[in-house]
KOLTOR-798022 format. One record per residue (C-alpha): residue in three letters; x, y, z. Coordinates in pm, whole numbers, plus 50000, padded with zeros to 5 digits. Example, Ala and Ser with C-alpha at 12.3 -4.5 7.8 and 13.67 -1.06 7.14 Angstrom:
// residues 2
ALA512304955050780
SER513674989450714
//
This chain:
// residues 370
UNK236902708575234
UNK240582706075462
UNK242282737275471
UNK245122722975707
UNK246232705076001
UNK247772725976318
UNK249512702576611
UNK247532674276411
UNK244462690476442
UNK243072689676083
UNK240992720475977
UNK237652717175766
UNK235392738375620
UNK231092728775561
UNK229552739075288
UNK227592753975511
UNK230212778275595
UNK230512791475228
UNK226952810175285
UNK228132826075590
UNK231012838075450
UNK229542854375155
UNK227132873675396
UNK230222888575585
UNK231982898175272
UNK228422910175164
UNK227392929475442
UNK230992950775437
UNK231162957675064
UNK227492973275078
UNK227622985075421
UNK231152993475655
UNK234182999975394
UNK231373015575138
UNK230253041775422
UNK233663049775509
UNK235503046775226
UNK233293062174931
UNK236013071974713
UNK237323032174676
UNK236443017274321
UNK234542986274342
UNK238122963074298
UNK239522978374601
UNK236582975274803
UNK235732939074732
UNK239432930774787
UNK239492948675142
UNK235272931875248
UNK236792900175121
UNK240422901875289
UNK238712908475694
UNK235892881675627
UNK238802857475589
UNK240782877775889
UNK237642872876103
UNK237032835976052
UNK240732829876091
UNK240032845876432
UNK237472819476442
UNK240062788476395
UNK242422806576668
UNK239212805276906
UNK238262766076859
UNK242292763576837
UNK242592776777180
UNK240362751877292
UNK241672725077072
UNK245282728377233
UNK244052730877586
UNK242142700477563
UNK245032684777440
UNK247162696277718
UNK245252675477956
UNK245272647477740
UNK242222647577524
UNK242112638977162
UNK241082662776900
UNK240202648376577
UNK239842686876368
UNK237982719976369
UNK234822723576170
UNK233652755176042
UNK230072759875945
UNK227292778275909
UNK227112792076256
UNK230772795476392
UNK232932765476450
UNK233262732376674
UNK236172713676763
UNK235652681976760
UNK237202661977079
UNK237332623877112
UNK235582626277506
UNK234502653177731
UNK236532669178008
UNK237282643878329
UNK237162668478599
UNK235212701878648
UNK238772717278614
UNK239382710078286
UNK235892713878147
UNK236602751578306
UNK240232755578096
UNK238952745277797
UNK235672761877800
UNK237562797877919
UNK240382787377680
UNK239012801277298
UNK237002833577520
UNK240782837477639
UNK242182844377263
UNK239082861177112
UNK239612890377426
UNK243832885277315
UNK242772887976998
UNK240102919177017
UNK242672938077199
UNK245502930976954
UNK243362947376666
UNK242482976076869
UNK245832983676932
UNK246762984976573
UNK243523001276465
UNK244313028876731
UNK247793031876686
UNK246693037276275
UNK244463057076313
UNK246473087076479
UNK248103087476185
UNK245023108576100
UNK241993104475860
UNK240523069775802
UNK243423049475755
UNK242293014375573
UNK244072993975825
UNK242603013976146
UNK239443004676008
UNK239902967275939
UNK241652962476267
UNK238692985976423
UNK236862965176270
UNK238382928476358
UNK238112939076699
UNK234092946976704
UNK233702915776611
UNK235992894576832
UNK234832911577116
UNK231342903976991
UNK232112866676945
UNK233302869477334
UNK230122882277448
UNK227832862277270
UNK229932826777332
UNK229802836077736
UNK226142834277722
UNK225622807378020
UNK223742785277776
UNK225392750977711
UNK226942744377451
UNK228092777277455
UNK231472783177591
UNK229752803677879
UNK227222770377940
UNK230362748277933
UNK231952774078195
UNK228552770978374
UNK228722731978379
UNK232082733278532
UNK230692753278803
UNK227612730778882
UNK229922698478861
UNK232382716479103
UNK229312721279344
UNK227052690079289
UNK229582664379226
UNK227302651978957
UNK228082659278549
UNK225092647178498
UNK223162670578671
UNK225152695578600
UNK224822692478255
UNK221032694778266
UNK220952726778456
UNK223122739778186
UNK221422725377844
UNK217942735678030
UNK219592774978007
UNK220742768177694
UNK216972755577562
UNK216122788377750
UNK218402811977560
UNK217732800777204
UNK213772803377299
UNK214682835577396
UNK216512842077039
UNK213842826876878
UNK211302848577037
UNK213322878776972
UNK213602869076630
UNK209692871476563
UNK209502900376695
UNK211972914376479
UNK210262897676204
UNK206992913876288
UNK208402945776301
UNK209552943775950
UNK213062937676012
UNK212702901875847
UNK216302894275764
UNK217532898876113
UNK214662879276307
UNK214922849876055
UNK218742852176148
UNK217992855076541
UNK215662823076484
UNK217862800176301
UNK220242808176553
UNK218122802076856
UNK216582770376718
UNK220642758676657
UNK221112766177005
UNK218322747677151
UNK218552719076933
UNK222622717376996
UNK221692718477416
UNK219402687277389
UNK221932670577177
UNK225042681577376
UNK222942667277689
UNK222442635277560
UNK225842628277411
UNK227492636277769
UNK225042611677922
UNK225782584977645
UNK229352589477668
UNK229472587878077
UNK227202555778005
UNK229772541577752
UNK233282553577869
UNK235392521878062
UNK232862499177934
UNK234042469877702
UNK231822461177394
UNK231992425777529
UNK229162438477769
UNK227762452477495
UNK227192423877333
UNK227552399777562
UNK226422365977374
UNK227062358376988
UNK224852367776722
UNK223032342776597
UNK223622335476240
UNK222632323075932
UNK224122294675673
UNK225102310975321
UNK222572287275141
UNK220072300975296
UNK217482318075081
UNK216912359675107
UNK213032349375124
UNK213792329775440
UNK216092355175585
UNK213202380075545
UNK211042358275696
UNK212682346276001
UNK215252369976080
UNK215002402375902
UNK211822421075850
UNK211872459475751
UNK212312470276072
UNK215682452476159
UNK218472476976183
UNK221262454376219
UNK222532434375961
UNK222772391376038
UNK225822371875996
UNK226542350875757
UNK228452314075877
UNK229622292775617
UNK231982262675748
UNK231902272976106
UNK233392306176010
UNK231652341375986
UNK232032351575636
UNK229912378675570
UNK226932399975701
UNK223772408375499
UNK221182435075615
UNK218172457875494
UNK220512476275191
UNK221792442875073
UNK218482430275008
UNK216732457674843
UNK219312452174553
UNK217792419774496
UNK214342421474322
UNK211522407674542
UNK210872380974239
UNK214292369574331
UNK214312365574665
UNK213302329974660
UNK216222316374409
UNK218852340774581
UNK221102330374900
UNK222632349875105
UNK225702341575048
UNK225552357374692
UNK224072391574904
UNK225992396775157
UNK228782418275253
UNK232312402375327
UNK234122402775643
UNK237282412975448
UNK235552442275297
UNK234142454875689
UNK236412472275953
UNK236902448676284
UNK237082456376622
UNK237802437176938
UNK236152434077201
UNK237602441977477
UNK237802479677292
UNK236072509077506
UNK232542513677383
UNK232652552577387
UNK235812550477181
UNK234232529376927
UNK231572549776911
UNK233282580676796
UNK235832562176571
UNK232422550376400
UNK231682580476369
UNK234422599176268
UNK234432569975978
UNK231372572475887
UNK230852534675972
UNK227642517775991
UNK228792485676126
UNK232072473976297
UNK232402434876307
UNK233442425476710
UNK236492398476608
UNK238402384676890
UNK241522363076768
UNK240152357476448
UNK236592349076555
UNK233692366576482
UNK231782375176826
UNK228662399676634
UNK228422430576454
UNK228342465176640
UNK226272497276521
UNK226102531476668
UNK222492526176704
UNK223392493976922
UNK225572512477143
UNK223722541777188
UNK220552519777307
UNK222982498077540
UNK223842532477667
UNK220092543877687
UNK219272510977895
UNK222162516678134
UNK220852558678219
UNK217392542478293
UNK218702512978520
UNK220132536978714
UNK217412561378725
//
């Protein structure tokens, strides 16, 4: 769901996020504004729980905003803000260039969650010498627990947390190498969420089940989010300033549009091919036909059925050249949601391109230089 765009940066919301937010409005209707505010009727309270849940993840959008416009600032791309069920990411186009920036950006949301945490405790101190427990001392109070919580958990030096990212930019600085640097820092961020994980059971054992189940899903995100953040830094330094004509540097071979899905099967696509096969038809690539276009077709029909009747046409698939960066295509594909690109230079068709394509090429390239 899009709840904006800021400095064309469009903001989005998981479904995922919906749980989370019902916790938080949960957790302060049975627990904070009910303990200090007995006398409020169940309307009033709701209102107020539900009113700083959507304060505090507002504070989130400012953090991955602060970010967001940094990155921009030095010339990176930022295709939108997610939030889901365990904070929110901004989504940039390619990582940082120089240890410098990597530091600015990663420092840059910590920056406006501290701004932020001392804003509210300002106004929830200057409130509440009015005397008694004024309602906005106590959301502001409140606002800035939890930014300054969000600070101290996010400067954890475990990548991808902004503290890791921080911690990368130091290790680049010093090594000269993002690639080792970004190992050092996923391995601590693998270390932290085993650590969270660990904690977790333990809370869990103790009998405090809903927190360690918490800790745990958080610590496995974090591990799991390390190994991945590791490997799409390597895959993009692999890809970035490469051309997809290396990528696929010969034609794909193709197939004549009378020929038969049976034979197609046979020859050229078994179960196992990922990539679909192109489809020529008077010298000219029409069409591609892979693994979902024939399992429309029942197996009795396979014989009687070309492929030209199957397959997908050009028209109807998105076309890149290529001389086009391979990293970029990558993320366009994914930000699409593409599972093919057709490579067309000056009308002709050169072979179809897949994220699983290019993040093999990009595999191949980290061992040959291993």
């Amino acid at each position: 769901m899009r709840l904006g765009r800021v400095r064309g940066i469009t903001i989005d919301v998981h479904m995922s996020w919906v749980v989370i937010f019902a916790l938080v409005t949960y957790s302060l209707g049975i627990g904070y504004f009910r303990v200090t505010f007995p006398e409020w009727g169940g309307g009033v309270l709701w209102s107020v729980s539900l009113l700083s849940a959507v304060l505090f993840f507002a504070c989130v959008v400012l953090h991955e905003l602060g970010h967001s416009l940094t990155a921009q600032k030095h010339g990176i791309s930022v295709h939108g803000i997610t939030l889901f069920l365990f904070g929110g990411v901004a989504r940039m186009d390619r990582e940082p260039e120089t240890p410098q920036v990597e530091m600015r950006v990663a420092l840059a949301g910590p920056l406006v969650s501290v701004l932020l945490a001392l804003g509210f405790g300002v106004i929830g101190w200057t409130f509440g010498g009015l005397g008694g427990k004024h309602p906005v001392a106590m959301v502001s109070l409140y606002l800035a627990l939890v930014n300054g919580m969000v600070v101290i958990f996010n400067m954890v030096p475990g990548f991808p947390l902004d503290g890791g990212r921080a911690l990368r930019a130091a290790l680049w600085w010093y090594t000269g190498s993002v690639a080792r640097a970004t190992r050092l820092a996923a391995a601590s961020g693998k270390g932290f969420g085993a650590f969270l994980i660990a904690g977790g059971i333990l809370l869990a054992f103790a009998g405090n089940l809903f927190n360690g189940t918490w800790f745990v899903l958080v610590g496995w995100f974090l591990a799991d989010a390390a190994g991945t953040a590791y490997a799409q830094t390597l895959s993009q330094h692999a890809l970035s300033g490469t051309p997809l004509s290396e990528v696929v540097p010969r034609p794909d071979e193709a197939v004549t549009g009378e020929t038969s899905i049976q034979t197609l099967v046979d020859t050229r696509l078994g179960y196992n091919s990922p990539d679909p096969v192109p489809v020529i038809e008077n010298g000219r690539v029409q069409g591609l036909v892979g693994i979902p276009e024939v399992k429309r077709i029942a197996r009795t029909e396979w014989t009687s059925t070309t492929v030209r009747e199957a397959m997908v046409p050009v028209a109807a698939l998105g076309t890149v050249n290529s001389d086009r960066d391979a990293w970029e295509t990558l993320v366009r594909m994914s930000d699409q949601n593409l599972e093919w690109l057709a490579v067309v230079d000056e009308g002709e068709f050169r072979a179809v391109i897949s994220p699983r394509r290019l993040l093999e090429y990009a595999r191949r390239r980290r061992l040959a230089a291993t």
